[in-house]
C-alpha positions as CSV (number, residue, x, y, z in Angstrom):
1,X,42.1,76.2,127.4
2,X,45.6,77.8,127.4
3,X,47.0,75.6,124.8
4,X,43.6,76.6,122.5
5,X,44.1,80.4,123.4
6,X,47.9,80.0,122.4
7,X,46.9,78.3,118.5
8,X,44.3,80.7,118.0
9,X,47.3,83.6,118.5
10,X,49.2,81.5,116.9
11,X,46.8,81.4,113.5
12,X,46.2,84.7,114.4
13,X,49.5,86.2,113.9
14,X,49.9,82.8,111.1
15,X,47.2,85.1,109.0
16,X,48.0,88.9,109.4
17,X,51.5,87.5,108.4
18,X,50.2,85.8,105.2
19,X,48.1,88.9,104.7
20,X,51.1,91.3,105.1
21,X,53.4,89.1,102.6
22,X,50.8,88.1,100.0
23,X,50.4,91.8,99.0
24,X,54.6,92.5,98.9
25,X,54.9,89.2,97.1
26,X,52.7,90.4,94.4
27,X,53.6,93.6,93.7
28,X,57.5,93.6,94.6
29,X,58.4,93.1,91.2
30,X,56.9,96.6,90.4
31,X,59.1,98.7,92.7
32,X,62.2,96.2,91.8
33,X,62.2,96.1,88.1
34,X,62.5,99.4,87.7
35,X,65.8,100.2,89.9
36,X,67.1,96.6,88.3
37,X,67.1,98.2,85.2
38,X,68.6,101.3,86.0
39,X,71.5,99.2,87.6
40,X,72.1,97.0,84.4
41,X,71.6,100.2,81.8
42,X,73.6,102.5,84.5
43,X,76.4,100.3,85.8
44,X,76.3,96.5,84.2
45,X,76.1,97.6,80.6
46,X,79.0,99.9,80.9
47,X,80.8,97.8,82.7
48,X,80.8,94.7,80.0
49,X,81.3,97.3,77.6
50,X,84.0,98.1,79.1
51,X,85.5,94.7,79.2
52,X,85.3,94.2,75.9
53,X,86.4,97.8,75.1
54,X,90.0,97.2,76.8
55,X,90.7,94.0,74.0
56,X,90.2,96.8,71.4
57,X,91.2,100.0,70.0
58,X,89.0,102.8,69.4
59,X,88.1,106.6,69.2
60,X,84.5,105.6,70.0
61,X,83.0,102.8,71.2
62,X,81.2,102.5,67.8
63,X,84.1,102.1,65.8
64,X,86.1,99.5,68.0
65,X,88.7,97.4,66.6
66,X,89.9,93.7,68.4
67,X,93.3,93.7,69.0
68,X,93.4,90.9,71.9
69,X,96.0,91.3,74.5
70,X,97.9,94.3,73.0
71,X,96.6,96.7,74.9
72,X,97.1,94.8,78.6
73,X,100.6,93.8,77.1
74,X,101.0,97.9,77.2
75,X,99.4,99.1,80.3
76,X,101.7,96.3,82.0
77,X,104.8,97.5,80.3
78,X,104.0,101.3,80.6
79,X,106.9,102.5,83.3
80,X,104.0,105.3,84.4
81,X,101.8,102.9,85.1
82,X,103.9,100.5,87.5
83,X,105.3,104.1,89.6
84,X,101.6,105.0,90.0
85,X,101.0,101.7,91.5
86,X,103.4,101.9,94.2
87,X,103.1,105.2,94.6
88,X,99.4,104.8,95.6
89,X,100.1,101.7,97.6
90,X,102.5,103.5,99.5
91,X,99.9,106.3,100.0
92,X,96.9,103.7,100.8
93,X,99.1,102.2,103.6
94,X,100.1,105.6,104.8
95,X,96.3,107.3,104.4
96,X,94.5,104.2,106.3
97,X,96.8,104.4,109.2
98,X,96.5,108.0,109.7
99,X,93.0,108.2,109.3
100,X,92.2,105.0,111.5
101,X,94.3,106.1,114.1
102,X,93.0,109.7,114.7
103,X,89.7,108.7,113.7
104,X,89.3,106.3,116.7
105,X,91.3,108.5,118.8
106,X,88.9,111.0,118.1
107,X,85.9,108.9,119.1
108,X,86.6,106.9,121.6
109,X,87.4,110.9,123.1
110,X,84.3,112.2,122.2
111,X,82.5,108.9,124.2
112,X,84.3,109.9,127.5
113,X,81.3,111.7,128.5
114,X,82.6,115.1,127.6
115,X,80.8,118.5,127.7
116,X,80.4,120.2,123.6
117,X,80.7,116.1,121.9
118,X,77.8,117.0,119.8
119,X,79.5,120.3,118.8
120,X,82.9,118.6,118.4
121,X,81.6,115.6,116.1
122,X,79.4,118.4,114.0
123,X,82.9,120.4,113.2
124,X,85.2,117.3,112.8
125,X,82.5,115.9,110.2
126,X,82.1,119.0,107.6
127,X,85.2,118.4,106.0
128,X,83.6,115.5,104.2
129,X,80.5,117.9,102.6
130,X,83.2,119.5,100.7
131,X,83.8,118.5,97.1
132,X,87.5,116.4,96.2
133,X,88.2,119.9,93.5
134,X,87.2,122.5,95.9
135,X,89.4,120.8,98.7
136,X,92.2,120.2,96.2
137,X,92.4,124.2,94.7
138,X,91.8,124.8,99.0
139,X,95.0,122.7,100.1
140,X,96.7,123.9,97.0
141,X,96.4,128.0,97.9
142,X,97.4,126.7,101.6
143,X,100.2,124.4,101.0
144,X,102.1,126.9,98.1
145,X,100.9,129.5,100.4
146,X,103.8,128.2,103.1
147,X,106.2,126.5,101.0
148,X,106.7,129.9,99.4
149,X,108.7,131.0,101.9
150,X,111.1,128.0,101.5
151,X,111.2,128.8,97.6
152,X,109.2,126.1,96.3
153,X,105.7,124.8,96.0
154,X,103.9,122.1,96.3
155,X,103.7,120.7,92.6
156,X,107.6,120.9,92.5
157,X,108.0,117.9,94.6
158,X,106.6,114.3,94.7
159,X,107.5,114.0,98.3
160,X,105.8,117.4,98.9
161,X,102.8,116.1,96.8
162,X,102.3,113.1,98.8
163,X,102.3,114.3,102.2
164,X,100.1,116.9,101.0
165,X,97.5,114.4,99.5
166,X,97.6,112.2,103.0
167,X,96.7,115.7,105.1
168,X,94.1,116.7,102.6
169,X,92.6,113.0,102.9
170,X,92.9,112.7,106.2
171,X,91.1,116.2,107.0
172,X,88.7,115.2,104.5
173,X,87.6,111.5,105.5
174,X,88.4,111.4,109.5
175,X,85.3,113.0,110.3
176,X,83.2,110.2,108.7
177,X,85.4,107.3,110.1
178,X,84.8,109.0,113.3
179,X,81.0,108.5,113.2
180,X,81.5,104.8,112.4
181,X,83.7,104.4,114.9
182,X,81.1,106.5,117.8
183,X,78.3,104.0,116.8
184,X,80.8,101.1,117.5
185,X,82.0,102.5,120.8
186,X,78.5,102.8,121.8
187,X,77.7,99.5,121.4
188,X,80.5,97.8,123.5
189,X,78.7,95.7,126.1
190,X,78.7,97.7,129.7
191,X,78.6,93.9,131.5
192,X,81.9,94.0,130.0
193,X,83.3,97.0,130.6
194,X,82.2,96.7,134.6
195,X,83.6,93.4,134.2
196,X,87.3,94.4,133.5
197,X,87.4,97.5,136.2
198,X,86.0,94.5,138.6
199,X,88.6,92.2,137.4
200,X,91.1,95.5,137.7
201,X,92.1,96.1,134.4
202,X,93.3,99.3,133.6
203,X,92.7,101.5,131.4
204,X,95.1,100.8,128.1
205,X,94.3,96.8,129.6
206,X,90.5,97.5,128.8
207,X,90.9,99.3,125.5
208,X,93.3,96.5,123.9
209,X,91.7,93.3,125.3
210,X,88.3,94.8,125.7
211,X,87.2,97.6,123.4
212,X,89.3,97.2,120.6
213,X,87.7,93.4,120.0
214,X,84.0,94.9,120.2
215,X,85.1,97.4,117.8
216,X,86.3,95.5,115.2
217,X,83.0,95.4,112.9
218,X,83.8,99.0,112.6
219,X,87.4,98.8,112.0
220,X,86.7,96.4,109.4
221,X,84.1,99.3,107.5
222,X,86.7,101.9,107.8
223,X,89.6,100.0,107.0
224,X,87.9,98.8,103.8
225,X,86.5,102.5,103.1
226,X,90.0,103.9,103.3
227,X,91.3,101.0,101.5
228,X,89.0,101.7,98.6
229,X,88.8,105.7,98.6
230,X,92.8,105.9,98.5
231,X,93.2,103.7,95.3
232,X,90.4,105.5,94.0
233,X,91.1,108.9,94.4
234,X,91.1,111.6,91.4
235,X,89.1,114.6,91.9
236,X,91.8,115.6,95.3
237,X,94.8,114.5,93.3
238,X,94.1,116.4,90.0
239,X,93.3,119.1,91.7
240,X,96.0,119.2,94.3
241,X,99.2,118.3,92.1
242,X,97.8,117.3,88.7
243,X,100.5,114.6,89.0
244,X,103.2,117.0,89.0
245,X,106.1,117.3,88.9
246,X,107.0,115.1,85.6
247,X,110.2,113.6,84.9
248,X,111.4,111.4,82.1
249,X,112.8,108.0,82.6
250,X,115.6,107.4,80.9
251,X,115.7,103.7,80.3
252,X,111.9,103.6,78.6
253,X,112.1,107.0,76.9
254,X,108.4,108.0,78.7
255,X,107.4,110.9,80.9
256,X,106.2,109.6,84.2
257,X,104.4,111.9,86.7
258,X,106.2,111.7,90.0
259,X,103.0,112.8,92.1
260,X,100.0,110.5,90.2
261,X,98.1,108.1,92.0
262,X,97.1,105.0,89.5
263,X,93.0,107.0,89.1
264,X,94.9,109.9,87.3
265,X,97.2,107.8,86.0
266,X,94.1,106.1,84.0
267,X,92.5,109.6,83.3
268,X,96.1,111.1,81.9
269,X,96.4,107.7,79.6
270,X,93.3,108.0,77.8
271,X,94.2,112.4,77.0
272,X,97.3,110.9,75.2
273,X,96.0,110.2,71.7
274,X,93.2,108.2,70.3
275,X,95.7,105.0,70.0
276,X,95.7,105.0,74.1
277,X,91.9,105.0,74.9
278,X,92.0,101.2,74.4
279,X,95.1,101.1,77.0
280,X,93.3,103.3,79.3
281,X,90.5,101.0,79.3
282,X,92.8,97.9,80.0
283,X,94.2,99.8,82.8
284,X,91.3,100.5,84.1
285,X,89.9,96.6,84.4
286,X,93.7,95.9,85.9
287,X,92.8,98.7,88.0
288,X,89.5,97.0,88.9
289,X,90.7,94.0,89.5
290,X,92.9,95.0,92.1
291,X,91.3,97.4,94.5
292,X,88.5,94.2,94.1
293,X,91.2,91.5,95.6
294,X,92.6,94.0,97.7
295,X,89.3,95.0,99.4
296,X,87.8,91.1,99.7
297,X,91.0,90.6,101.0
298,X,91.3,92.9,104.0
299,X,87.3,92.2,104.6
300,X,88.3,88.5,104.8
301,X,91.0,88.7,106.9
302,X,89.7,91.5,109.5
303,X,86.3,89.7,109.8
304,X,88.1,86.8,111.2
305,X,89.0,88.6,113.9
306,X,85.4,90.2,114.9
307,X,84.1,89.1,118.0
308,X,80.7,87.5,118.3
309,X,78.6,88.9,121.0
């Protein structure tokens, strides 16, 4: 009698599934055809357009001429093109340590069981409703604002420019990495943690062998969020320095702007003349093509080191 009780749930629940599914099997394609399209026409259409775009030279995409590999053999030789590189590597490296570090600082704080947490995570997240301009023309007033007094301003030096943009990106985007990193701190094992103070770890013991490892799926997110937003950052750095200030190198006979990440670098390309947009584009699929590695990269290698619970 049990075993016939148990098939009759069994076809029971065997049915309402199939009666559930048949209806979403029939009628999926209706609610994902639509968005499918507005992908392809929205982002895969441009994007091959694109591609093909950067082999040519044009003032419009109507009137493109093929020129092959002239305009990559440009972008790769263009002196303004290789400092932005390094200069936004060197600010990536510098913006996802600062905003790891203080973000998870930050949270792992604000999951001590304080009094105002809820208050605290509310005000350390608003930075990040602000628009990139408005924080940029913000920083801007603030930054010239002191610097007057040593007789300078911020646009005036490339040093002064990149710390600025790491304090304006950090104040922006620590709030968010914060939240990630809550939701990962709160769902560290307590077994665990009783475990260590049983075994009597201490505290910096327990965060390094013991919360950090459970944490890791969210260090992975917000290392590859920082990653990305920091190579592709525009709206904060035309805004804050516009690139500024510009010298001219002597050996290539080009002006390079001291203070551009590789974004404005793109932007600044294509505003030459009609003869760069095709270079601009061709920068751009370089550009592409290595925030891509980068960012598969860093996934691969810090998802190794994720810990299965």
């Amino acid at each position: 009698m049990i075993s016939l009780r148990k098939k009759k749930k069994r076809d029971g629940s065997a049915v309402n599934s199939d009666l559930l599914r048949r209806p979403i099997r029939k009628w999926f394609p209706l609610f994902i055809l639509p968005v499918f399209l507005c992908f392809c026409i929205g982002f895969i259409w441009p994007f091959l357009q694109g591609i093909y775009l950067s082999f040519c030279t044009f003032n419009v995409p109507s009137d493109a001429e093929w020129v092959g590999l002239a305009n990559y053999a440009k972008a790769f030789t263009d002196a303004s093109f290789a400092h932005a590189f390094w200069y936004t590597a060197a600010f990536a490296v510098v913006s996802i340590i600062v905003i790891n570090v203080f973000a998870f600082t930050v949270a792992y704080a604000l999951t001590q069981k304080m009094r105002g947490s809820n208050l605290f995570r509310t005000v350390f997240f608003m930075p990040n409703l602000i628009g990139g301009v408005v924080l940029g023309y913000i920083w801007s007033l603030i930054f010239d604002a002191i610097l007057k007094n040593y007789g300078t301003y911020l646009a005036a030096n490339a040093t002064y420019g990149f710390w600025g943009l790491v304090i304006l990106v950090a104040w922006q985007q620590i709030g968010y990495m914060m939240i990630i990193y809550i939701a990962g701190l709160q769902a560290v094992p307590e077994d665990m943690m009783e475990a260590a103070k049983i075994d009597g770890a201490n505290g910096w013991q327990t965060l390094f062998r013991v919360t950090i490892p459970n944490v890791m799926p969210s260090i992975t997110i917000c290392t590859f969020l920082t990653l990305t937003n920091s190579f592709k950052m525009f709206d904060q750095n035309l805004a804050l320095t516009g690139g500024l200030p510009q010298v001219i190198d002597k050996v290539n006979k080009v002006k390079i702007n001291m203070s551009e990440l590789m974004a404005l670098n793109i932007y600044s390309t294509y505003n030459i003349s009609n003869k760069y947009h095709g270079v601009a584009q061709a920068k751009a699929v370089i550009f592409f093509l290595l925030v891509a590695v980068l960012a598969l990269s860093q996934q691969y290698a810090t998802r190794k080191k994720e810990v299965q619970q």
